[in-house]
C-alpha positions in Angstrom: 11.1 -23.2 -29.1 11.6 -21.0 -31.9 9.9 -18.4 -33.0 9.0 -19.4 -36.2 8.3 -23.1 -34.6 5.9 -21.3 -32.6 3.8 -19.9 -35.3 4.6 -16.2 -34.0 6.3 -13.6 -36.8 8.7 -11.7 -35.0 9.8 -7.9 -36.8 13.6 -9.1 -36.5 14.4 -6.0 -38.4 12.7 -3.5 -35.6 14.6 -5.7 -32.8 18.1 -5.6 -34.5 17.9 -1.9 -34.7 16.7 -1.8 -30.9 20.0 -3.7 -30.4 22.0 -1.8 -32.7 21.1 1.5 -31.1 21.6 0.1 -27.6 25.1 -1.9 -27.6 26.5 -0.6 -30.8 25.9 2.9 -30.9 29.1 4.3 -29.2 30.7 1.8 -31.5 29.3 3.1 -34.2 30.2 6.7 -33.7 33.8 6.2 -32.7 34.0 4.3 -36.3 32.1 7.2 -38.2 35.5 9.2 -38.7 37.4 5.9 -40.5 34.3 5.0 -42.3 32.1 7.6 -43.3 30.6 5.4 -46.1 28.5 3.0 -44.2 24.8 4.2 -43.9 23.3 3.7 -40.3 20.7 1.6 -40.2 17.3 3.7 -41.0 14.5 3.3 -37.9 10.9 2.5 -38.7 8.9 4.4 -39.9 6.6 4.9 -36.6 9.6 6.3 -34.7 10.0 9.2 -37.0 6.5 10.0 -36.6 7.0 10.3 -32.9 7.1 13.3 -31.1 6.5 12.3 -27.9 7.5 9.5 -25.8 7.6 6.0 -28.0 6.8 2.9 -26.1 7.1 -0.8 -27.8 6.9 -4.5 -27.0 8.7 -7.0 -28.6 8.0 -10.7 -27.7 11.3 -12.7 -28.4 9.8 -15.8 -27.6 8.5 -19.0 -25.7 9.1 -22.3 -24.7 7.0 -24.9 -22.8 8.0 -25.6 -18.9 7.5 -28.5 -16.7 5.0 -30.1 -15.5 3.3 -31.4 -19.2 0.0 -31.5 -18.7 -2.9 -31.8 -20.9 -4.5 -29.1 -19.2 -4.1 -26.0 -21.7 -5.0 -23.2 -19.3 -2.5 -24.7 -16.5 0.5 -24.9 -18.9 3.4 -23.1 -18.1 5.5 -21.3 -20.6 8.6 -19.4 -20.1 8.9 -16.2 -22.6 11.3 -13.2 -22.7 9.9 -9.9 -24.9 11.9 -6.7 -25.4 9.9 -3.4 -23.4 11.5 0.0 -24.7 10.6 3.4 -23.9 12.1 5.7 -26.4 12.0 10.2 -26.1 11.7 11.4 -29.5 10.3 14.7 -28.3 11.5 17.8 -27.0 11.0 17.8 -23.5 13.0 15.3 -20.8 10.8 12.2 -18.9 11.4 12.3 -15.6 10.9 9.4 -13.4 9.1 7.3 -16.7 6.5 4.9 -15.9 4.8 2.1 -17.8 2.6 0.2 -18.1 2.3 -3.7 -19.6 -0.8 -4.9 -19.4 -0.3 -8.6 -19.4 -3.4 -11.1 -19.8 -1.9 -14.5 -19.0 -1.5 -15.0 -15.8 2.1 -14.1 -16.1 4.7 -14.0 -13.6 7.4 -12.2 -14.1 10.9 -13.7 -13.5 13.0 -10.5 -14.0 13.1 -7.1 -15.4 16.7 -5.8 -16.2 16.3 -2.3 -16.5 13.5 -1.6 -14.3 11.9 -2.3 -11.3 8.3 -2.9 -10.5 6.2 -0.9 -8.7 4.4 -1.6 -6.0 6.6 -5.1 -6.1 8.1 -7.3 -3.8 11.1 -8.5 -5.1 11.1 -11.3 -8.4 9.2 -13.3 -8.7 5.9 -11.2 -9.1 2.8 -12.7 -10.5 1.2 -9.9 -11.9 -1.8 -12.1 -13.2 -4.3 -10.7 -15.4 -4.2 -6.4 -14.1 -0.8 -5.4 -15.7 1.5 -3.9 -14.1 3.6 -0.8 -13.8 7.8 -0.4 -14.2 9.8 2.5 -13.1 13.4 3.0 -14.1 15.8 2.0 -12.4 18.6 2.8 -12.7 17.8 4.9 -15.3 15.4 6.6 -14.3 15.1 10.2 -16.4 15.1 10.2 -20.3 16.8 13.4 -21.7 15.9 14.6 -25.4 18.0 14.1 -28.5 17.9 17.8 -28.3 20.1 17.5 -25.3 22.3 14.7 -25.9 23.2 15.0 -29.5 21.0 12.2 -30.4 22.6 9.9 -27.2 20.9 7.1 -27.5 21.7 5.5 -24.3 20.5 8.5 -22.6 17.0 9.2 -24.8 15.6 5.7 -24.4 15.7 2.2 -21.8 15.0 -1.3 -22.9 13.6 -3.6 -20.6 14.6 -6.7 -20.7 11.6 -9.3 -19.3 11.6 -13.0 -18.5 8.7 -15.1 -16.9 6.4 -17.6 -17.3 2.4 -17.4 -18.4 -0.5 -19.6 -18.4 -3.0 -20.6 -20.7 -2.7 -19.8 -24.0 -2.2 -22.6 -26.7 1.3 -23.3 -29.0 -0.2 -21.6 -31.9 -0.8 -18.3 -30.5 1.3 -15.3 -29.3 0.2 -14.1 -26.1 1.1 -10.5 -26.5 -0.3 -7.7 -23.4 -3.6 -6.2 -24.1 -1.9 -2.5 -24.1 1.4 -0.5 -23.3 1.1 2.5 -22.4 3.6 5.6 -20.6 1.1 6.6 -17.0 3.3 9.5 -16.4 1.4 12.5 -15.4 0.2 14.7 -18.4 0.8 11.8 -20.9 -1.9 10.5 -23.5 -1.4 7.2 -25.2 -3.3 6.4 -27.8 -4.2 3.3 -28.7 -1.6 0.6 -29.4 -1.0 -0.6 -33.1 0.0 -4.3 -33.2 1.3 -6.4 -36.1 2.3 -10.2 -35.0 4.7 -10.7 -31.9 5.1 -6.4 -32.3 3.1 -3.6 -30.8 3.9 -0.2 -30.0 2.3 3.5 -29.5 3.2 7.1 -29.3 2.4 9.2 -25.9 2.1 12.4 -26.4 1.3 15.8 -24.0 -1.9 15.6 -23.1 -3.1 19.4 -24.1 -5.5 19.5 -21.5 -3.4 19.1 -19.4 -1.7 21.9 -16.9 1.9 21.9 -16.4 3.2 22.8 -13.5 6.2 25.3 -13.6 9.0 22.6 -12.2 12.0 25.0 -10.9 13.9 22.1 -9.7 16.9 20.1 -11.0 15.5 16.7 -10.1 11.8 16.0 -9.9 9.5 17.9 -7.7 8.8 16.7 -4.5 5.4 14.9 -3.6 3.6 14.2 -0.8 1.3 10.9 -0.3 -0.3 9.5 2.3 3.5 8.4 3.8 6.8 9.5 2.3 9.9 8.6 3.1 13.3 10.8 2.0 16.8 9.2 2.1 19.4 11.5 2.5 23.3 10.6 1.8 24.3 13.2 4.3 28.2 11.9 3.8 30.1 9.9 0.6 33.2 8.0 0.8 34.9 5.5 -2.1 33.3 3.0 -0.7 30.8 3.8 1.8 28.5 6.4 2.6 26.0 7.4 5.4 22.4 8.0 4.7 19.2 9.3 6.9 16.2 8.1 6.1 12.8 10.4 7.4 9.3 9.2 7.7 6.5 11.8 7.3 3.0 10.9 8.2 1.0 13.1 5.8 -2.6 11.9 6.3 -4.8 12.7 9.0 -6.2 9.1 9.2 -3.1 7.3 8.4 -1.3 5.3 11.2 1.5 2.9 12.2 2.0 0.9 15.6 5.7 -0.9 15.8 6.1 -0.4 12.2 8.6 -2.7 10.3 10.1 -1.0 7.1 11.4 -3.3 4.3 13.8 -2.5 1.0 15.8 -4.5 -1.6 19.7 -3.7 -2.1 20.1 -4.0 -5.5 23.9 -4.0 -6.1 25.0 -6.1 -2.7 25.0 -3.4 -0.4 25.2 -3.6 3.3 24.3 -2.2 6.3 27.3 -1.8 9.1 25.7 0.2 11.7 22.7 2.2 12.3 21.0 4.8 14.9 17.5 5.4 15.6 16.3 1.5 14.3 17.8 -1.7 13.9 17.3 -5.0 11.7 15.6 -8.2 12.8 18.4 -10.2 11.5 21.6 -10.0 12.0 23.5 -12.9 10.1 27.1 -12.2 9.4 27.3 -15.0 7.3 25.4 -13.9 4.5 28.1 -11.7 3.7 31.0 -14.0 4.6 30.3 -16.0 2.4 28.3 -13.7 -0.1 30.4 -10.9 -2.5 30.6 -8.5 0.6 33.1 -11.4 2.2 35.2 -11.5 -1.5 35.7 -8.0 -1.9 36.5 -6.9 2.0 38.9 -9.8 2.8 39.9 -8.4 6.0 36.7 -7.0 7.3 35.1 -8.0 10.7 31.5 -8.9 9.6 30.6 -10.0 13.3 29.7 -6.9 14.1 27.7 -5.7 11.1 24.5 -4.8 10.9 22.7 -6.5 8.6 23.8 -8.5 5.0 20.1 -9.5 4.2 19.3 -7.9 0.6 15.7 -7.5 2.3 16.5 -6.2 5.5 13.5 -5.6 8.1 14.0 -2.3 9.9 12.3 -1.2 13.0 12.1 1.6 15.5 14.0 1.8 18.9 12.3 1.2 22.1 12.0 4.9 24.2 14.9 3.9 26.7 17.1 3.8 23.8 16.7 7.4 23.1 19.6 8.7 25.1 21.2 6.2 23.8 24.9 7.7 22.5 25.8 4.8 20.3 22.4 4.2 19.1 20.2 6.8 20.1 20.7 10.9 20.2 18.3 11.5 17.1 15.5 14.0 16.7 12.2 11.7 16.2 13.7 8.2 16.9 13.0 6.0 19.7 8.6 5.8 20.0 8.6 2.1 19.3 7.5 2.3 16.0 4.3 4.8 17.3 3.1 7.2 14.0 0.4 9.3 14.6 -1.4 11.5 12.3 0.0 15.5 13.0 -3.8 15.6 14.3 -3.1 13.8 17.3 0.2 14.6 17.5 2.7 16.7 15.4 5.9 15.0 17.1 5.0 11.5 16.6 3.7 11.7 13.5 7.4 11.9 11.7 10.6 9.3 12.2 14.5 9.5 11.6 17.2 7.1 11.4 20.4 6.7 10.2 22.4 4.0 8.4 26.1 3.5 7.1 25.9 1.5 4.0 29.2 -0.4 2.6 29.1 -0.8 -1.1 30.7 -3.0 -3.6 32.0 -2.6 -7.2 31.4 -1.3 -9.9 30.8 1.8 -7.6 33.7 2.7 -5.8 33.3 6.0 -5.9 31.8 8.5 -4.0 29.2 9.8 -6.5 27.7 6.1 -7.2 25.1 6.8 -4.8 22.0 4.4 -5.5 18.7 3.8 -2.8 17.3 0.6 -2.1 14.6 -0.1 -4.1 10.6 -2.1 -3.5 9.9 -0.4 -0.2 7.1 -1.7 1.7 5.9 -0.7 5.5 3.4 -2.5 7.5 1.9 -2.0 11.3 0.6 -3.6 14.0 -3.1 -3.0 12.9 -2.7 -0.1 10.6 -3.6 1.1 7.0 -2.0 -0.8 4.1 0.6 1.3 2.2 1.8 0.5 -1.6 4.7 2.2 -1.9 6.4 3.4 -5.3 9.6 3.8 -6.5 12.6 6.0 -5.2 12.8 9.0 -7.2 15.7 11.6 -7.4 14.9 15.4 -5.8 16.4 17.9 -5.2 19.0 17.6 -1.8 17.5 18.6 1.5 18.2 21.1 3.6 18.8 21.2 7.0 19.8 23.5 9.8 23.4 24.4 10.4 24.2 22.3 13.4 26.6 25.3 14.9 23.2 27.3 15.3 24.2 30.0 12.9 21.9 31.4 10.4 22.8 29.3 7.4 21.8 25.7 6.0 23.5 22.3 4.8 22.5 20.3 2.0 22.5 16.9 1.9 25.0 15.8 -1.5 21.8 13.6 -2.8 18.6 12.7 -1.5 15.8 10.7 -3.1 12.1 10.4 -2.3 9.4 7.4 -1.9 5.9 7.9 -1.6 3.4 5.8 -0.1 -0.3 5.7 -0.3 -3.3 4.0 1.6 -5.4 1.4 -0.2 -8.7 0.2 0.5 -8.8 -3.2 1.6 -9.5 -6.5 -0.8 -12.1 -8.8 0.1 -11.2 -10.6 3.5 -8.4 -8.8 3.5 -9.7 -6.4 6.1 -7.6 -5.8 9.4 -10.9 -4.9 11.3 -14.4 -5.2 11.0 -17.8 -4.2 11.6 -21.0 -5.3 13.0 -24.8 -4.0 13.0 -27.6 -4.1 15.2 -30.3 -2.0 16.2 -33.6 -1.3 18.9 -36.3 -2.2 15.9 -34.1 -6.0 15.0 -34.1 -9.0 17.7 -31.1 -9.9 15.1 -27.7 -8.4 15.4 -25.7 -8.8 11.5 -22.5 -10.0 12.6 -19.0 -9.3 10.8 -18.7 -10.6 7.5 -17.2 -13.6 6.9 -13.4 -14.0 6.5 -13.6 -10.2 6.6 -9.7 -10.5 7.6 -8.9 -13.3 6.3 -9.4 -17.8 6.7 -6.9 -20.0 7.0 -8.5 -23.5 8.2 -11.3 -23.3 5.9 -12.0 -27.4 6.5 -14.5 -26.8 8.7 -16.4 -24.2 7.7 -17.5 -22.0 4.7 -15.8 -19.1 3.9 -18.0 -18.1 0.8 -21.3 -18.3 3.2 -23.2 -15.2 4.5 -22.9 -15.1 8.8 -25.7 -16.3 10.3 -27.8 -13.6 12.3 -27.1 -13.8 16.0 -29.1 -12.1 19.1 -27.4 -8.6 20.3 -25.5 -10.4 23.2 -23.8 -13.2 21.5 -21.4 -10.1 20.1 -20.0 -10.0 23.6 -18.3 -13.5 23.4 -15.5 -14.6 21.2 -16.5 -16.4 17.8 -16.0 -19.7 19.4 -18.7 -19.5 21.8 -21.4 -18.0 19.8 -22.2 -21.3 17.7 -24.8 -22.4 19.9 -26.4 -19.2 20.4 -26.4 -18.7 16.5 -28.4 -22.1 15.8 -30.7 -22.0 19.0 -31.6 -18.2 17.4 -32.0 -19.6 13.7 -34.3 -22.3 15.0 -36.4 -19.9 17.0 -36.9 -17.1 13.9 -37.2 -20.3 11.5 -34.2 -19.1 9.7 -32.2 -21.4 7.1 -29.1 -23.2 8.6 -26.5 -24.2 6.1 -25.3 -27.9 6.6 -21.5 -26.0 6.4 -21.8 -23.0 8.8 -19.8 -19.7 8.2 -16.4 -19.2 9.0 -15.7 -16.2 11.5 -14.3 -13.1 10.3 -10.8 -13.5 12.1 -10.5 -9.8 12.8 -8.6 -8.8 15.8 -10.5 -5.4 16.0 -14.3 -5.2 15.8 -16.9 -2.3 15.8 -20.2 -2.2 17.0 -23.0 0.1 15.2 -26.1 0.0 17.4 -29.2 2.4 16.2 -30.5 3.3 20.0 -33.3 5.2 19.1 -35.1 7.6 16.3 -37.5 10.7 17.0 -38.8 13.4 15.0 -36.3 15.8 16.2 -32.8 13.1 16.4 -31.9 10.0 17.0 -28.9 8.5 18.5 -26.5 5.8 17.8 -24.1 3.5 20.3 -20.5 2.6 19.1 -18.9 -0.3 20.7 -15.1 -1.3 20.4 -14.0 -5.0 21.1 -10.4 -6.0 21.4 -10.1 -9.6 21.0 -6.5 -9.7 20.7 -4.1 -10.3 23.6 -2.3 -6.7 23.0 -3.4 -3.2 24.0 -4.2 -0.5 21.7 -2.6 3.1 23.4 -4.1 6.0 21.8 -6.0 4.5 19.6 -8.4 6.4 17.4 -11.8 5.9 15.5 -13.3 7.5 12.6 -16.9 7.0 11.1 -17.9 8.5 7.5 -21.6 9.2 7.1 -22.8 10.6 3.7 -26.9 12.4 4.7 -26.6 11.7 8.6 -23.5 13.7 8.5 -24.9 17.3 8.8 -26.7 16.2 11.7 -24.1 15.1 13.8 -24.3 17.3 17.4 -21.8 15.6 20.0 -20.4 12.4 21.0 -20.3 11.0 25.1 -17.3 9.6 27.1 -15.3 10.5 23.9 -13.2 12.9 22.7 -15.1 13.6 19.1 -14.7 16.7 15.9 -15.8 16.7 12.8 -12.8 16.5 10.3 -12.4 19.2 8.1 -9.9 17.7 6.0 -11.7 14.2 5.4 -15.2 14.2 3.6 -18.2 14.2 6.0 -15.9 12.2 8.7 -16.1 12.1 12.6 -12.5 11.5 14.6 -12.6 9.8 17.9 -10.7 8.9 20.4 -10.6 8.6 23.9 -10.3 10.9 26.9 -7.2 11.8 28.4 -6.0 8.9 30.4 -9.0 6.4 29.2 -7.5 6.3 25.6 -6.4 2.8 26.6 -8.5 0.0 24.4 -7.3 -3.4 26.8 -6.8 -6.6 25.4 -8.6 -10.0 25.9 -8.4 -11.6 29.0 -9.5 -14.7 30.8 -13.6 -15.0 32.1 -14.1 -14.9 36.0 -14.2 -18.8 36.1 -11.9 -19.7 32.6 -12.4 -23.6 32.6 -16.1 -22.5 31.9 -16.5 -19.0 31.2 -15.6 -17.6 27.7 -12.7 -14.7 27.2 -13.6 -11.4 27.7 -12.5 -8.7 25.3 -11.5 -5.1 25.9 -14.3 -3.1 25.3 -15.2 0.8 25.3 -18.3 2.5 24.2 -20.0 5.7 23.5 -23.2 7.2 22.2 -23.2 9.6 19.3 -26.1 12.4 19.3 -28.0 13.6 15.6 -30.4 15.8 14.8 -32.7 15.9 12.3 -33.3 19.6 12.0 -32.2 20.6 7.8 -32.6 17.7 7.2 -36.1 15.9 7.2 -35.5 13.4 4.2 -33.2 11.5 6.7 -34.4 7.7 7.0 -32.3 6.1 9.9 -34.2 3.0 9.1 -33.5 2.7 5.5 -29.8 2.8 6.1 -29.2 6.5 6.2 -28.2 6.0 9.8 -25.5 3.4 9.2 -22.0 4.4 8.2 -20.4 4.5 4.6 -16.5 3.3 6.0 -15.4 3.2 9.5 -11.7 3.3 10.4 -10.2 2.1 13.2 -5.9 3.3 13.8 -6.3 4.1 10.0 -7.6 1.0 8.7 -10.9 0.6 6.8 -12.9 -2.0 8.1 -15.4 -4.2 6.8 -18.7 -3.2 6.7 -21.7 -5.9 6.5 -23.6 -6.6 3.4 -27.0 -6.0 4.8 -29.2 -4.2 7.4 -30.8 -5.3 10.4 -34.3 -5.9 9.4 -37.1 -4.6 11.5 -39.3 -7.2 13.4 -43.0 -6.9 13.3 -43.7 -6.2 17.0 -41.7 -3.0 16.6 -43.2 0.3 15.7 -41.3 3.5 14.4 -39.9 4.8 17.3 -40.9 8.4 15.9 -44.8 7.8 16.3 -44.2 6.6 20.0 -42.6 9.5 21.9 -41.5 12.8 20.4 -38.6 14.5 22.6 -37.6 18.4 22.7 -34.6 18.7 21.7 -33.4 20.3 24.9 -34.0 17.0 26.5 -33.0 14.9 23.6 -28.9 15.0 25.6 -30.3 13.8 28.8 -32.2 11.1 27.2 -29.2 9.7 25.8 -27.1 10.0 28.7 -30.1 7.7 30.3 -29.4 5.3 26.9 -26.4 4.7 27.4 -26.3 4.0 31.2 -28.8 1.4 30.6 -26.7 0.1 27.6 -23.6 0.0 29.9 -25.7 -2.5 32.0 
C-alpha cells in the first residue's frame, strides 16, 4: 500500500536527500571537478540549526498482512521507516545509542545498520516500551570537522522493517519519541509533521565530562563484563580470548552457558577453556562456510551455529594440553563474587574464528554481537552491545619486565535486573510466633505453565507453619482443612504454586524490649545441590540493629546498602537437594534444608516495630538472585500478646536465649 493510499504525507524531499547524502555522496564529489555547475542539493532547514547530534524518523510506509480480520487492534501490518542519526557538532559520538519509542505493539523484523540492545536476535517484539539501537558496525560518528564533511562517516541510517498492531488504515503510527541516551546528551522534545519527526541532542551543560585519554571508548565496568581480545590476525582467520569479570559482590553464575550472534558467517574451529553444545558440521557444509572453503574438513570444527551456546570445562579438563592449560578456565561454569573468592570470580577462554568475505583481511576484525549469559539459579543479566577499547595488555609471557598488547579488543557489559512478576528464580515465605498462619510464596512467583487447573492471578491461601516443610503437592489438604478451621474464604479455583526451585523462610521468633530475633530457613526442592551457596537479606530500620548470626558464617556488607551476606560454615556450605521420604509410596519428598537464627537489638533504635513489618526484609537474595517477597504480613491472632510485655531479657542473656530458640526450632 502506498503512501499516499494510506492517507500518510511522507517529506519525500527530506528522504531523497537522506539517500542522496548516503549512496551518492562519493559520487557526487568525484563528479564535482567535471561539473562544477550543478548545485548540491540544500538540507532542511532543521539540520543547519543542529549543533549537536540530529536524530530523525522517517516512516516509508505500510501494508496490511495476513490473517484479515475484522479485529482492528489484532491486525497486522508490515511497515519499513528510515532511523538516522546525524553529528552536526563538534565533538565525535562514540558508541551512539538511540532510542525509538514505538507504541504499536511492533516487532521488529530487521534493523540494517544496527543492532538492538538488550536483543536476541530478529525477530524482537519490542511492544509498547521502545527500544534501544547501538551501531553496528558503525559504531562511532566522527565530526564534519574531521572528515571534511564525510558523510558516511558523520551520520548512520537505520534501515527498519516489522510489523505492528492496532492502529487503523487511516492513521500513521509513528513512535511516541526519538531520542540519542548517550551519556551527557539532552534531547529535547521531538517536532513531528506527518509520517516525519526529528530532534536535536545537544551536551547536556550540567553535565560533567570526563577527561577520556583513550583512543577508543573508555572502559566500563557493570555488574559482569566480558572483553574479547584478537590476540592474533590472519587473512582469513584470527584467534580471540574472551575474559569474564564478576564485578558485583552479589552477583553469581553456576554452569553458566554464554550465547552471541555471528553476524557475517563466522565460525568457530577450535577452542580452549569452553566448548559449544552443538556441534553440527553440516550447518556449514552446506551453509556459505562450505562455498567458500571447498576443501576444508568441517568434521572436526567446532561449532557453525550463528548462536552458538558456550560453556565452561569440567575441572579434570584443566590440565588438559589440547583443551585446557589456561589461567581461570575449567570450574564448571562456578562465578563467585571476589568476596567469596577472588580466583573464581573471573573466566578465560579462547577461540579460533574462520571468517568469510568481504573480510579477508587481517584488520576486518568484528565481535559477535547480542550477548546474553544465564546460570543455574543465578541473577538475570541484560547485556549491551560490544564496544571498541582500547587493546589490553598483558604480561610478557618470557617473564621479562615488559607487556603485549592485544591488536584489538572490545568490551560488553552486563548488568543485573530485578525480576518481572513471576519471573522470580526464588522465593520467599513469612511466618511468625504471634500468627497460627504461615504466608506462603506468592503465586507463580517463578513462573506457571499448566495454568488449567488452577489460578495463577489468585492470592496463596494461608497455610499452618508446618505445611512449609512439604512440597506444594502435599500441602492442599492442609491449606483447606486450615481455611475451614479460621473460617477463611476458599476460592472455587485454588492458587497455583509458586514453581520456585529455591525458597526462604522468614520466621519472627521472638521480640523484647531490648532485641528480638529472627529464624531463616533454606529449602531446596530441586534434585541438584547448591555448593557454596550464599544468602543475602536487605533490611531498611532493623538494619542497625543487627548483632550476629548462628551456625552461619554472617558480615555486614559494606559495599551493598544496609545488606547481611551469608553463607555457610566451612564444610557445611552444602545446601542438598530433594530426596525421597522414609516410606516414598506414602511419605512426601523431603527437601534440603539449613537454618539459622539472626540476633537484633533494639538499643538506638526504639521506634523499631517488628510487628508492623519493620522486622521483615526489603529483598532477599539467594546465589545473586532477588527473590519474591510476599504481598502481606502475617497477621497477629487474638490469643497472642506482645511478646515485649511478657518477659523482658538482659541483653547479656538475650544470646543464650536464642541459642535455646533455635534448638527447639530444629525439633
Amino acid at each position: 500500500m502506498s503512501a499516499r493510499r494510506s492517507g500518510m504525507r511522507i517529506p519525500w524531499k527530506l528522504l531523497s536527500w537522506i539517500a542522496l547524502v548516503l549512496f551518492s555522496c562519493s559520487f557526487q564529489i568525484c563528479k564535482a571537478q567535471d561539473d562544477s555547475s550543478k548545485t548540491p542539493e540544500t538540507p532542511p532547514p532543521e539540520i543547519e540549526r543542529c549543533n549537536g547530534i540530529f536524530a530523525s524518523y522517517v516512516f516509508q510506509g505500510r501494508e496490511k498482512e495476513y490473517p484479515f480480520v475484522k479485529n482492528v487492534s489484532a491486525q497486522a501490518w508490515s511497515f519499513k521507516a528510515i532511523a538516522t542519526v546525524l553529528n552536526t557538532g563538534s565533538r565525535e559520538l562514540k558508541s551512539w545509542k538511540l532510542f525509538i519509542g514505538f507504541q504499536h505493539h511492533e516487532l521488529l523484523v530487521s534493523a540494517e545498520g544496527a543492532v538492538v540492545v538488550d536483543g536476541d536476535g530478529f525477530p524482537i517484539r519490542v511492544g509498547n516500551k521502545g527500544t534501544v539501537l547501538a551501531g553496528y558496525p558503525q559504531a562511532d560518528l566522527k565530526t564534519a570537522i574531521d572528515t571534511a564533511a564525510d558523510f558516511p562517516r558523520m551520520q548512520v541510517q537505520i534501515n527498519l522493517k516489522g510489523s505492528q498492531f492496532g492502529v487503523s488504515a487511516k492513521q500513521t503510527p509513528m513512535p511516541k519519541t526519538i531520542k540519542i541516551v548517550n551519556d551527557g546528551y539532552k534531547c529535547p522534545a521531538i517536532k513531528r509533521k506527518g509520517g516525519y519527526m526529528h530532534t536535536c541532542c545537544i551536551k547536556d551543560p550540567k553535565h560533567k565530562e570526563k577527561i577520556i585519554k583513550t583512543k577508543f571508548y573508555p572502559r566500563q565496568y557493570g555488574d559482569l563484563h566480558f572483553t574479547y581480545d584478537v590476540l592474533q590476525a590472519f587473512e582469513n582467520k584470527y584467534l580471540a580470548q574472551v575474559t569474564m569479570d564478576n564485578n558485583h559482590p552479589l552477583g553469581r553464575l553456576d554452569q553458566w552457558k554464554l550465547s552471541w550472534e555471528w553476524m557475517r558467517n563466522e565460525f568457530i574451529n577450535s577452542m580452549r577453556g569452553a566448548y559449544t553444545h552443538k556441534k553440527d558440521p553440516s550447518e556449514c557444509v552446506y551453509g556459505p562456510q562450505g562455498q567458500y572453503y571447498r576443501d576444508f574438513d568441517f568434521s572436526t570444527v567446532m561449532s557453525c551455529q550463528k548462536k552458538p551456546i558456550i560453556s565452561d570445562l569440567p575441572p579434570e579438563k584443566e590440565l588438559d594440553d589440547k583443551v585446557g592449560r589456561l589461567p581461570y578456565c575449567c570450574k564448571n561454569g562456578t562465578l563467585l563474587p571476589k568476596t567469596m573468592n577472588e580466583t573464581k570470580s573471573r573466566a578465560i577462554f579462547q577461540l579460533e574464528v574462520f571468517k568469510l568475505p568481504p573480510d579477508m583481511n587481517r584488520t576486518a576484525l568484528n565481535p559477535p554481537q547480542n550477548w546474553k549469559i544465564v546460570g543455574r539459579l543465578n541473577p538475570t543479566y541484560k547485556c549491551g552491545p560490544p564496544v571498541r577499547v582500547d587493546p589490553t595488555e598483558f604480561p610478557d609471557p618470557s617473564g621479562i619486565d615488559a607487556t603485549i598488547s592485544a591488536i584489538a579488543s572490545w568490551q560488553v557489559t552486563c548488568n543485573m535486573t530485578s525480576p518481572k512478576p513471576q519471573q522470580a528464580k526464588c522465593c520467599v515465605s513469612y511466618s511468625a510466633y504471634y500468627a497460627d498462619g504461615a504466608v506462603p510464596c506468592t503465586t507463580c512467583a517463578c513462573g506457571c505453565e499448566n495454568q488449567e487447573r488452577c489460578d495463577k492471578n489468585a492470592s496463596p491461601l494461608l497455610l499452618p507453619p508446618d505445611a512449609l516443610l512439604v512440597p506444594f503437592a502435599n500441602r492442599s489438604q492442609k491449606a483447606l482443612a486450615f481455611a475451614r478451621l479460621k473460617h477463611n474464604a476458599i476460592p472455587k479455583k485454588l492458587p497455583c504454586p509458586d514453581n520456585c526451585g529455591v525458597s526462604i523462610n522468614w520466621h519472627i521468633d521472638s521480640d523484647y524490649r531490648s532485641g528480638w530475633t529472627a529464624r531463616i530457613t533454606l529449602f531446596n526442592w530441586d534434585q541438584f545441590a547448591f555448593p557454596d551457596w550464599f544468602s543475602a537479606i536487605q533490611l531498611k530500620k532493623a538494619f542497625d540493629g543487627y548483632s550476629k548470626v548462628h551456625s552461619f558464617n554472617a558480615t555486614k556488607m559494606s559495599n551493598v546498602k544496609n545488606t547481611i551476606f551469608m553463607q555457610g560454615l566451612p564444610g557445611l556450605n552444602y545446601l542438598v537437594g530433594e530426596v525421597n521420604g522414609t516410606r516414598p509410596d506414602r511419605d512426601p519428598r523431603i527437601p534440603g534444608k539449613q537454618q539459622t537464627v539472626i540476633l537484633f537489638t533494639k538499643k538506638g533504635a526504639r521506634d523499631i516495630d517488628v510487628l508492623k513489618g519493620d522486622g521483615f526484609p526489603a529483598k532477599v537474595y539467594f546465589n545473586g538472585a532477588e527473590c519474591a517477597l510476599p504481598k502481606q504480613l502475617p497477621k497477629r491472632n487474638g490469643a497472642h500478646r506482645p511478646a515485649a510485655v511478657r518477659l523482658v531479657i538482659p541483653q547479656v542473656l538475650l544470646s543464650g536465649v536464642t541459642v535455646l530458640l533455635l534448638m527447639v526450632g530444629l525439633n
